[in-house]
N, C-alpha and C positions, 0 to 999 in steps of 0.2 A: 620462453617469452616472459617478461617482467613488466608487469601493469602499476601502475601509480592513479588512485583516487583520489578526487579531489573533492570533499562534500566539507560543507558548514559543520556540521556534526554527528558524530558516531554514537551519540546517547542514544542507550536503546529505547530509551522514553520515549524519543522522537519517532520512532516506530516508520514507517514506509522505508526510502531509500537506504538508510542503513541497516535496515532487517535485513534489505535485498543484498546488501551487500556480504552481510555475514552469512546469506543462505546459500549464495554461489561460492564462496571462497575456499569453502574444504573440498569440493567437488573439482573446480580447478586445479588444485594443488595437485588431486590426483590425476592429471592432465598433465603436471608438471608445469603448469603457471604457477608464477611467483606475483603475489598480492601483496602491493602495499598501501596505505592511505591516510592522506593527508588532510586534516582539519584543525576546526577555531576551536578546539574545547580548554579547557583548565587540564594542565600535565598532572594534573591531582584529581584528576576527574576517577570518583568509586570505579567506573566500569571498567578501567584501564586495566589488560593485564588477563584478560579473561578469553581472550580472542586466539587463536592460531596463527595470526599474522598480525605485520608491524604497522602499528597507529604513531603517526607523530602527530602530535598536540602542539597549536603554537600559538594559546591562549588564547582566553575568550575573546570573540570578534567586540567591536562597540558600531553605534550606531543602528539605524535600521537595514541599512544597505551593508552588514556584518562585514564592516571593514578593519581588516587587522593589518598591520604595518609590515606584522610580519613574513605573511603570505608571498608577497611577489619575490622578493628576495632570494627565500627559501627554494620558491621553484626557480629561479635563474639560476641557481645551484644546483639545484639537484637533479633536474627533471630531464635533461639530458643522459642520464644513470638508466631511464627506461625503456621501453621497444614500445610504448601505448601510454596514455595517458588517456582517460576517462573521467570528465567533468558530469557530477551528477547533481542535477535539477538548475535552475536558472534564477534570474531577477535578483542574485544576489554578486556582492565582491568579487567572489571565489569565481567566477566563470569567465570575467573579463580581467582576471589575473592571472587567468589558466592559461589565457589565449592570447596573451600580450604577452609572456613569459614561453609561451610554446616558438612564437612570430622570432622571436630572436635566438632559439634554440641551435646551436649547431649541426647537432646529431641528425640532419635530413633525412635518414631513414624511419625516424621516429615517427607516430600519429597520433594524433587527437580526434579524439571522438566525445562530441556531447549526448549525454541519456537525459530526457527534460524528464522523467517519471511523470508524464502527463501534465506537466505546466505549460504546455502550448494547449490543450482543451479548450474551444470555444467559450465554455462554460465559464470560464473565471472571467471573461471581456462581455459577458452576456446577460450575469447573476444581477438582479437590480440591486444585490445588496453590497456588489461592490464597485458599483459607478467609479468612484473618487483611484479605487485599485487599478482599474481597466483604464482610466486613463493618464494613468500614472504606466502601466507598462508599455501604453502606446507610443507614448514620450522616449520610454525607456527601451525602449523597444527600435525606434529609430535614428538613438544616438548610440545604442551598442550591442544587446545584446543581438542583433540582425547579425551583427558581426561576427556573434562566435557561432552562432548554429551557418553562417554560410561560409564560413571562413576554417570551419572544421573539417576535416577527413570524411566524416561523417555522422549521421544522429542517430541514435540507438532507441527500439522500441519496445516495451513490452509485451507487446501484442498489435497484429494489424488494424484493429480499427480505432490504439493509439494510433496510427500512423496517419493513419486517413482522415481523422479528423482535426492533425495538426496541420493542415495544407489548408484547412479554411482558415485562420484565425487571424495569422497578420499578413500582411501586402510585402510584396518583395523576400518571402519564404524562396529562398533558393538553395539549398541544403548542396552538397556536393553528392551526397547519397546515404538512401532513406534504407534503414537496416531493420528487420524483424527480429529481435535476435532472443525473443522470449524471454522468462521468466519462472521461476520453480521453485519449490521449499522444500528445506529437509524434510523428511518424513518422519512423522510426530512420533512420541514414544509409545511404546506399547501398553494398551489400557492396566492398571493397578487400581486393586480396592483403596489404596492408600489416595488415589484423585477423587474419589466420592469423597471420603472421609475429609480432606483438605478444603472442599469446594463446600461442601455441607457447612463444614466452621466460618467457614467466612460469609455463609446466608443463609443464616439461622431461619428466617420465613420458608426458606425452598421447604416443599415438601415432601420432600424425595423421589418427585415422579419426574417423567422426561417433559422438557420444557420446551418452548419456543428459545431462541438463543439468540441476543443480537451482541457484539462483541466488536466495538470499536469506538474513535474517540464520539464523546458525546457534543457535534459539534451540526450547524445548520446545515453545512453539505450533504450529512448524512443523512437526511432524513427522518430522523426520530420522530419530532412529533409526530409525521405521517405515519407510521412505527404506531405511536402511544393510540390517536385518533381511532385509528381500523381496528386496534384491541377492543378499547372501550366499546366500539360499536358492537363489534360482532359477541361483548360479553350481555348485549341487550337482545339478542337473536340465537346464541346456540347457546346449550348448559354446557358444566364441565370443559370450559377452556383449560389449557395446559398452563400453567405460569408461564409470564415474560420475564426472563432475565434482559436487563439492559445493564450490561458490565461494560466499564472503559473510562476512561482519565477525562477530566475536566466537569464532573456532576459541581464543582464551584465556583464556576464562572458563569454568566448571567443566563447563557442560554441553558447548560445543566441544572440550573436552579429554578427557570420555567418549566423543566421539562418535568423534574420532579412533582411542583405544584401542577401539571399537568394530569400527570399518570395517579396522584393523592386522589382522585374517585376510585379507585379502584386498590384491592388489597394484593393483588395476584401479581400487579408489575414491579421487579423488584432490581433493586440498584447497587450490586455489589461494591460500584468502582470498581477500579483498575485491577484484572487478575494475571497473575504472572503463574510461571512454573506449576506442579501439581494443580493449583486451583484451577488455572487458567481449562488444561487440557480436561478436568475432571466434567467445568463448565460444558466442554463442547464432547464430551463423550455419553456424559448424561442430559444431552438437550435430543429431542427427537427433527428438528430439523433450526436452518443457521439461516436470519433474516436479515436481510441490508438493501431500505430501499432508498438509496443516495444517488443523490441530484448526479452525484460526480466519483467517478470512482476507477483510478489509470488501471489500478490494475484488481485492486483487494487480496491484500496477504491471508487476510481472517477467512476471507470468503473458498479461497484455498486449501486453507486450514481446516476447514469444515470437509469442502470434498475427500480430504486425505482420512479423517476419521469416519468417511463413509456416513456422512451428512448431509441429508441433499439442501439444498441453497434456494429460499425464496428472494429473488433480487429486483431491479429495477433493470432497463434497459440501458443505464448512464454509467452501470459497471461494466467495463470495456472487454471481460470474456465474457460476457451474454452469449455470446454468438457458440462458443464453444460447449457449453453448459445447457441451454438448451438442444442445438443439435442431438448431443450426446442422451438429453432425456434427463440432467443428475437432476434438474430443480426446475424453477417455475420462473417465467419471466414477465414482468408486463411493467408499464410506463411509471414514471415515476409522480404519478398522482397520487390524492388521496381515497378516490373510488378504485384505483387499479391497487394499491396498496392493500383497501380493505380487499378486495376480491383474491389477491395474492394470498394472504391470509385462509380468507373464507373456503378457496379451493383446497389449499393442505388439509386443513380442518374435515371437511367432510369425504376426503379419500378413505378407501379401506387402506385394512391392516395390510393386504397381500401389495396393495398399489402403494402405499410405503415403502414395505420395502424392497418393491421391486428397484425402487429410485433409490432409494437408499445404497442398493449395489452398483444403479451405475452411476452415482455420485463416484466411486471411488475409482471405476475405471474411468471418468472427467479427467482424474484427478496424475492417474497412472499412464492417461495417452497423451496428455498433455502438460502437464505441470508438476513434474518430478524435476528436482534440481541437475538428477544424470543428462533426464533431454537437453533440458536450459541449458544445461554448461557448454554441450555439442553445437548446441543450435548458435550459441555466443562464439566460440571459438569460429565457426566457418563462417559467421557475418564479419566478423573485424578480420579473417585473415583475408577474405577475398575481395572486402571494400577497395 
């Protein structure tokens, strides 16, 4: 089989859907699917080159709707060359070029399948903070993209209760067919004194005991403040809090910049920014459990990422394997408030050592029964061949 993606961007900065995509694609390969993919980046773009499969660049999109000239073109050329095509995420150019470019394809045996990565979530038509967004995709929503998620093969899920929750959101959802087809990461590397020593450099405050650990972008969906708020509180009720590391990209944009002067009462909350490579994994090896309580959350790679280093995971119920993670016992779940937040906190805190790490071990089998890239790829394979 020979797959063709079609995403905005492959910049790992970007972090969600093209993570996913480089995290299924060696796993495939040993399946003997052949991966290619197609996006707006700069042919000079640093990351190029580093991958095991072929990225074509067809320069950066313009506008807000990432429309490039050269997209549609491209796939009336080419895209008949595949046996699948797989449009990832929505609301932008690239999905109603996938599917105008598919609509006159020859090759009939070919399919298209759309993956929203949880861009059909209630949550983005519902947030009061994006009115002007929400009704902007409602618009957009009824003059095209309706047409590629029903005009598709079929739509691709992360997990079921993505699935489930994209049948509320807009009017005349009528998919051809609703696929589970999961989601999994490579499995991280093996812990090195050499990931303390890099993670230490880069946060001179850490004091080199295990921390609380939140690890993603610093943005309002996520929930930080509610994050920073239930620290500060519970550092007026219990001694000996663990430090917070809050690591991840954008602490310089306006809401990283409040959240800073937010967490400034306190000397313990501390803000690496963005960590990659050894820092990154040193972060989540020497944190004693991985926090994320966000509004909105399709699937969480970080959150993943923690179960695999045998991490258990305090979350919110808006990260859409909840369901999984708690059954299983890895981590702690409760609403995405800021009383359920402090209390999510407040419980890890006063567990014993042995109820740690009781969780702590089945963090990893969360991690090992469900979200290993080997299931994912399996699980991907018999959703698109049987659609």
């Amino acid at each position: 089989m020979k797959i063709l993606r079609v995403i905005p961007s492959m910049d790992p900065e970007k972090g969600g859907p093209c993570q996913g995509i480089r995290n299924a694609i060696p796993e495939l390969i040993k399946l003997g699917v052949s991966n290619d993919v197609v996006c707006l980046d700069d042919p000079k773009s640093e990351y190029l080159g580093k991958d095991p499969f072929q990225i074509y660049t067809l320069g950066e999109a313009s506008t807000p709707w990432q429309y490039n000239k050269n997209l549609l073109p491209w796939l009336l050329e080419n895209s008949s060359t595949y046996d699948t095509i797989i449009v990832h995420g929505l609301w932008l150019y690239h999905s109603h070029a996938a599917i105008k470019a598919f609509k006159k394809n020859t090759k009939k045996s070919s399919r298209l399948f759309v993956m929203p990565h949880g861009m059909l979530d209630p949550y983005f038509q519902k947030a009061s903070s994006r009115k002007l967004k929400a009704l902007r995709n409602d618009i957009y929503w009824k003059l095209i993209e309706k047409k590629v998620i029903n005009e598709a093969d079929g739509v691709l899920f992360t997990c079921e209760e993505e699935l489930l929750l994209a049948r509320t959101t807009f009017p005349n959802y009528q998919p051809k067919k609703e696929i589970n087809v999961g989601y999994g990461i490579q499995p991280p590397p093996e812990y090195t004194p050499q990931m303390r020593e890099v993670f230490a450099k880069r946060l001179s405050q850490w004091n080199g005991k295990p921390h609380l650990l939140f690890l993603s972008r610093i943005h309002p969906k996520k929930g930080v403040d509610l994050l920073i708020k239930a620290y500060l509180k519970l550092e007026q009720e219990l001694e000996h809090l663990p430090q917070l590391v809050i690591a991840g990209p954008g602490l310089e944009e306006s809401y990283g910049i409040a959240m800073k002067e937010l967490a400034a009462a306190s000397e313990n909350i501390l803000f690496p920014g963005m960590l990659k490579d050894d820092a990154k994994w040193g972060a989540f090896y020497e944190s004693e459990v991985f926090v994320l309580p966000s509004h909105q959350e399709n699937f969480g790679i970080a959150v993943v990422e923690a179960l695999a280093c045998s991490k258990p995971v305090l979350i919110s119920n808006k990260v859409n394997i909840w369901r999984e993670i708690e059954t299983e016992k890895g981590g702690i779940v409760e609403p995405d408030t800021a009383k359920d937040t402090s209390n999510l906190l407040k419980e890890w805190l006063t567990y014993s050592t042995t109820q740690k790490l009781e969780m702590s071990n089945n963090a990893f089998h969360v991690y090992e029964n469900y979200f290993t890239v080997a299931k994912a790829a399996e699980q991907f394979l018999n959703g698109i061949n049987y659609a």
